[in-house]
N, C-alpha and C positions, 0 to 999 in steps of 0.2 A: 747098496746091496738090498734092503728092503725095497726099492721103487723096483728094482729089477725084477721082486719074484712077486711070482703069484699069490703070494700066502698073506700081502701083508697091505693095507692102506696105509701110506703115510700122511697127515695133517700137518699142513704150515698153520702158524698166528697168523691173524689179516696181517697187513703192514701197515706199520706206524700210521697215522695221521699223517697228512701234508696237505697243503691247497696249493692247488694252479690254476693262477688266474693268467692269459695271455695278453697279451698288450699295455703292460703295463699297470694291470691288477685292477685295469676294466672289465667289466662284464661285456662277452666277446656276444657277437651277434648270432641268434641261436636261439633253441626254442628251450625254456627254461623249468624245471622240474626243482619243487623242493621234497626231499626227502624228509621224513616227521617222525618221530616218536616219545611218547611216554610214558612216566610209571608216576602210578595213580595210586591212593590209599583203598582204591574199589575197583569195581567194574561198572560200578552205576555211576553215570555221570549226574544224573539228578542229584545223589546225597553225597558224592564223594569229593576229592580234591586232588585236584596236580600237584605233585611232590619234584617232579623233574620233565623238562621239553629241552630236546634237541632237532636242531632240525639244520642241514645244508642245502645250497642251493648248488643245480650241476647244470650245465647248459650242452646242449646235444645239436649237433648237425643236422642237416636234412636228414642223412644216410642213419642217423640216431648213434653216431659216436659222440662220446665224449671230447667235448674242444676246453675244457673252465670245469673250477669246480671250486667251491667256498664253504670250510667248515669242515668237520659239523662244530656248531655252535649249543651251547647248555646253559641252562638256568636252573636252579632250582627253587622250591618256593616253601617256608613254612607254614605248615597248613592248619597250625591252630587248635589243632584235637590230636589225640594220639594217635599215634602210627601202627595197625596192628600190627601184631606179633609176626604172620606169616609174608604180609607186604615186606617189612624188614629181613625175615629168611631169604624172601625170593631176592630181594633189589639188592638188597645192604645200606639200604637206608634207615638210619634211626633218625630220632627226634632232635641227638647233639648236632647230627649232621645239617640240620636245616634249619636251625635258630637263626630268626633275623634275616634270611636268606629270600628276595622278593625276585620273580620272572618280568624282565623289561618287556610289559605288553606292546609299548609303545616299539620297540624293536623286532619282536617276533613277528608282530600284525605288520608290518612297514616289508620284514622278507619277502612273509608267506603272500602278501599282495602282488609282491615283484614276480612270484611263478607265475609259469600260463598252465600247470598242470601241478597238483599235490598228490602225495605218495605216500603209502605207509605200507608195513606187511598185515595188518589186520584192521582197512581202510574202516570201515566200518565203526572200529572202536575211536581212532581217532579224532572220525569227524563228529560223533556225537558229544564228545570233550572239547572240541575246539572251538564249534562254532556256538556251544554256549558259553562260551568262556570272549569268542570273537566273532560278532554276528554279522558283521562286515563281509564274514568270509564265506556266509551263505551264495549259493549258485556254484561256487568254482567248483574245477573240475578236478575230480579225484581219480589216483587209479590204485587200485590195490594188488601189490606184487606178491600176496599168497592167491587171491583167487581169482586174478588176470589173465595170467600165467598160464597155459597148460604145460604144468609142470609133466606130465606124465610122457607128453608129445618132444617136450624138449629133453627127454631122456633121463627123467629123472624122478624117483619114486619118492612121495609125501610132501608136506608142504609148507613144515615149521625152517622156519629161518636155519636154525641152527644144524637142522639133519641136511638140509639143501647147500650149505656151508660144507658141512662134511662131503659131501656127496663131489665136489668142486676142489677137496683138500686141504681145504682153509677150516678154523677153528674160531672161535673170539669172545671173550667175557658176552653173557647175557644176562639179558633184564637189567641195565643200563641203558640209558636214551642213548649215549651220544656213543657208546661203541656199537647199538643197537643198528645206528644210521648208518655210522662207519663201513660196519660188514654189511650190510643191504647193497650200501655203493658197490663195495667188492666184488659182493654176489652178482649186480643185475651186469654188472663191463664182462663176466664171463659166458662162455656159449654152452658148452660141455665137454667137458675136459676129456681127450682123449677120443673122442666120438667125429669123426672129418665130416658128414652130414649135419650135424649140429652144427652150422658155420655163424648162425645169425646168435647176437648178444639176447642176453636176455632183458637188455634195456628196450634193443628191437621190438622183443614179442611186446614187452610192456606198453610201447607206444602205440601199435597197431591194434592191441586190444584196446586200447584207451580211443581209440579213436572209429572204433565200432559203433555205428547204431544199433541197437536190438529191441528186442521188443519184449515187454513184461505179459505175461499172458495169466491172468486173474483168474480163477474157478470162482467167480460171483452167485451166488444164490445157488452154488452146489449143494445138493443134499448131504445129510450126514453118513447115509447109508453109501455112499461114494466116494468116503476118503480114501479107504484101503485101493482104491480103483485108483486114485490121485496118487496116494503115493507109491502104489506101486511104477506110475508113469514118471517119481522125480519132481512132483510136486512140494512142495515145501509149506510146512503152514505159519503164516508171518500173523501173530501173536498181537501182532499193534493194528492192525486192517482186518483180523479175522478173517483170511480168508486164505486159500491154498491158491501158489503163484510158482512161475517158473520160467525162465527170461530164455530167448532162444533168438536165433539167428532168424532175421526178417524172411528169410527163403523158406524159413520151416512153417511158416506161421497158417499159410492155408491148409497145408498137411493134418498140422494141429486143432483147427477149429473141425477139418470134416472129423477129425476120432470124440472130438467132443459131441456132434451129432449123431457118430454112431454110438457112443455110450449111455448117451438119452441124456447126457446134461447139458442143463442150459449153456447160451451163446456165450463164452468166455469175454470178459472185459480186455481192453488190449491201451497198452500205453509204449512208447518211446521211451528208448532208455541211450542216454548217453552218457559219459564223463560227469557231465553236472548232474545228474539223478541216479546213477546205478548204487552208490554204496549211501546212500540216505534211508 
C-alpha cells in the first residue's frame, strides 16, 4: 500500500553480503574494479591513521555488467594513540574495538594490484591514505563515484552515498568500510529506479567517465585582481599548486583559452588528465 501511493518513499536495507565468483571461484575474464574504503582517526593523512580498510574486487563485462564479484573484505588496525571522541560517534569505533587488531598489507597491496581500475566515493581522500600507506600503488587508475558520475544527468539530485542510496530505495549502516563498499556495489549495478530513459547502470557511467581524457586548464600567473572573474567561470583554487584550475572536456578547450584572451589574462597552462591523474 505505501509503494502504491504517492505520499510515501519506501527504503529496503542493501542485501546481505554474498560473493559470486563464476567458474568455479576463478576470477572470470573481465575488466576488474576494486572498490575501497576507509575510516580514519583524521582527514589528514600526513598526521592521522587507518583504523579500518575494506575493499572488493568486482569484475565487469565489455558491456560493464557485472559477471564476479569478491568480498567486500576488512581489516582493522590499532593505531596506537587515541581515538577521538567524534571519530568514535561517527564510526563506532573505540579503542577496545581495535586492540592488537593489525591490516594484512601484504594482502590488501596483492588485491588492489589485481584491479585495472580503483574506486571509492570520495576518490580523492582515499588515494591520499593509500598510496602513503602503499606506494606501489602510485600511477593506477582511479575513479571516483561521487564526482565521476553526473549524478544530476542520471536523474538524481546530490551526491553523498547515502542520500543517492535513498534516492534508489535502499538504506545501509554508514561510516563502516566494509558496509560503506557493500552499498556503493548496490548503488553503481542500479540505473534509476522507475525512470525507463535511465536504462544504463551506473557502473556504466563510472566506466565511461573513467575512461575520459580531459584536460586541466591552470589560470597560471593570474592576477589577483581576477579571481572573482575565475570563479565566477567555476574556477577552483587548488591550495597545494596555488593556483585556480578547472578540468573540461578537450572540445572545450579552445573555446576556453580565446575567453582567457578576451579577459586580458594570461595563456592558461594546460595538462592531460586521465584515470591515473585526475583525482591526485
Amino acid at each position: 500500500m505505501l509503494e502504491r501511493s504517492d505520499d510515501y518513499r519506501v527504503l529496503r536495507r542493501v542485501p546481505d553480503r554474498f560473493t559470486n565468483m563464476p567458474e568455479g571461484g576463478a576470477p572470470p575474464d573481465g575488466f576488474c574494479v576494486a572498490l575501497v574504503d576507509l575510516e580514519t582517526t583524521s582527514l589528514d593523512a600526513s598526521d592521522g591513521h587507518i583504523i579500518e580498510l575494506a575493499l572488493m574486487l568486482v569484475w565487469l563485462s565489455d558491456e560493464g555488467d557485472v559477471i564476479g564479484h569478491f568480498g567486500p573484505l576488512n581489516w582493522f588496525e590499532d593505531p596506537g594513540v587515541p581515538i577521538p571522541a567524534e571519530i568514535t560517534m561517527v564510526t563506532g569505533l573505540a579503542a577496545q574495538h581495535l586492540v592488537g587488531k593489525k591490516i594484512n598489507d601484504a594482502s590488501v597491496a596483492g588485491l588492489l594490484s589485481r584491479a585495472d581500475l580503483l574506486c571509492a566515493h570520495n576518490a580523492k581522500f582515499e588515494v591520499s591514505w593509500l598510496e602513503k600507506r602503499y606506494p606501489e600503488l602510485g600511477g593506477k587508475a582511479w575513479a571516483c563515484s561521487m564526482a565521476d558520475i553526473d549524478w544530476l544527468k542520471a536523474g538524481c539530485d546530490g551526491r553523498a552515498q547515502q542520500h543517492l542510496l535513498g534516492q534508489h530505495g535502499w538504506f545501509s549502516n554508514a561510516h563502516r568500510a566494509a558496509d560503506d563498499v557493500w552499498s556503493l556495489f548496490i548503488l553503481l549495478q542500479e540505473s534509476r529506479r522507475g525512470c525507463e530513459r535511465h536504462s544504463r547502470t551506473h557502473f556504466q557511467r563510472l566506466l565511461e567517465a573513467a575512461n575520459r581524457v580531459t584536460t586541466l586548464v591552470q589560470a597560471t600567473r593570474a592576477p589577483f585582481s581576477k579571481k572573482d572573474l575565475l570563479k565566477a567561470r567555476g574556477y577552483r583554487w587548488n591550495s597545494t599548486g596555488r593556483v585556480w584550475q578547472k578540468e573540461l572536456d578537450q572540445s572545450l578547450v579552445a573555446h576556453e583559452q580565446a575567453w582567457f584572451f578576451r579577459s586580458g589574462l594570461p595563456a592558461p597552462t594546460l595538462e592531460p588528465m586521465s584515470a591515473h591523474e585526475r583525482h591526485r
